[in-house]
C-alpha positions in Angstrom: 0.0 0.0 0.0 0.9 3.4 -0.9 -0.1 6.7 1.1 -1.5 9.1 -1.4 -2.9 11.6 0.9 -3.2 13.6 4.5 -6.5 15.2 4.6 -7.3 17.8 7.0 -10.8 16.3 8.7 -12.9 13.1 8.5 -15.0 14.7 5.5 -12.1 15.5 3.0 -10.8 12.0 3.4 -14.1 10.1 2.8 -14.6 13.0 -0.2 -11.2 11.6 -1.6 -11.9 8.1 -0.7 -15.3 8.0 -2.6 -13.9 10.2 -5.8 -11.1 7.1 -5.9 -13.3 4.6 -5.7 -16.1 5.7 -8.4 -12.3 5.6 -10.6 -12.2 1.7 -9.6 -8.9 2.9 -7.5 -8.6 0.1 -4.5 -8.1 3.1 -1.5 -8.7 2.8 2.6 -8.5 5.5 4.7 -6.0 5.4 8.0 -6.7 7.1 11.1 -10.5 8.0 11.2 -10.7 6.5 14.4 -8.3 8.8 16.2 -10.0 12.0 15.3 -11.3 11.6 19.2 -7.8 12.0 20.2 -7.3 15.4 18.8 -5.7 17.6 21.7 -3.8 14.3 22.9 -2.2 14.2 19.3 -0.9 16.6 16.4 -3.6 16.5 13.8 -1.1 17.0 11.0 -1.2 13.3 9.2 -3.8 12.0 11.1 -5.9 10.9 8.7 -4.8 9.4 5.8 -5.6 7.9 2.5 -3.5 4.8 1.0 -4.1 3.6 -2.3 -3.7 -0.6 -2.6 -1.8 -0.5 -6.0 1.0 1.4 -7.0 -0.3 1.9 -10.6 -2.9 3.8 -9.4 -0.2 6.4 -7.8 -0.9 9.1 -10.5 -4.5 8.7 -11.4 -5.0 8.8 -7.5 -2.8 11.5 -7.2 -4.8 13.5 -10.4 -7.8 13.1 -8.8 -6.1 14.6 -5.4 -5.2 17.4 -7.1 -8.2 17.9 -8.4 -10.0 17.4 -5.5 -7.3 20.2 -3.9 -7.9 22.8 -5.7 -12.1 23.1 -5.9 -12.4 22.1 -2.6 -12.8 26.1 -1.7 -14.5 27.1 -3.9 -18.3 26.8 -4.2 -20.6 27.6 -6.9 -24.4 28.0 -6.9 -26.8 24.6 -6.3 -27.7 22.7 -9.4 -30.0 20.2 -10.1 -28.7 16.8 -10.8 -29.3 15.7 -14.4 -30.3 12.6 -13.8 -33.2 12.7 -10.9 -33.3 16.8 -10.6 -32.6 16.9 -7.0 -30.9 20.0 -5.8 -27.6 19.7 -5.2 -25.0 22.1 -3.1 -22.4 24.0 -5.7 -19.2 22.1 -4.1 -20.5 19.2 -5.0 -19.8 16.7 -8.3 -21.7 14.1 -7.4 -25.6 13.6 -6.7 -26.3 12.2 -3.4 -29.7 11.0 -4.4 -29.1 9.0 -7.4 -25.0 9.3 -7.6 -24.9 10.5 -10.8 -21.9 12.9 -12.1 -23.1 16.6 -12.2 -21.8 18.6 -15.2 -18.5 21.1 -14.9 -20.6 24.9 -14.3 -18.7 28.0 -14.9 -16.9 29.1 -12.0 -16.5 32.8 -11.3 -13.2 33.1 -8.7 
């Protein structure tokens, strides 16, 4: 196993984790389970996401980046193609029906 990436909270790991998986990337994520020691221990590197196969190394790392740099930047809600629920702009999936919502025109 390789360590592709040290998220900053619970939800940015399992964001990560889910975006590799829908790519058919084999990932767990390390360390969810100490988030209750936070105070006791440095958060830096707590939580972690390893990637089973090497190969994967710059797909994962692609969709990381990715990931990295919208993560802050939100956009207006949009309905979902698919089953027109309403979904939050800093999303790209659809929670309802877990479809993939279409790139929108960002304005930063």
């Amino acid at each position: 196993m390789l360590k592709l990436y040290e998220a900053e909270n619970q939800f940015d790991a399992q964001l990560v984790l889910d975006k590799l998986l829908s790519a058919d990337i084999d990932a767990v994520i390390k360390g969810q389970f100490l988030s209750g020691a936070i105070g006791e221990l440095p958060t830096a590197g707590l939580i972690t996401i390893w990637i089973v196969h090497a190969e994967d190394k710059t797909r994962g790392q692609s969709i990381v980046e990715d990931f990295e740099s919208h993560k802050r930047h939100t956009s207006p809600p949009q309905k979902c193609p698919s089953c027109n629920e309403l979904i939050e702009g800093n999303f790209s999936l659809c929670w309802n029906c877990g479809s993939e919502l279409p790139e929108i025109a960002k304005s930063f």
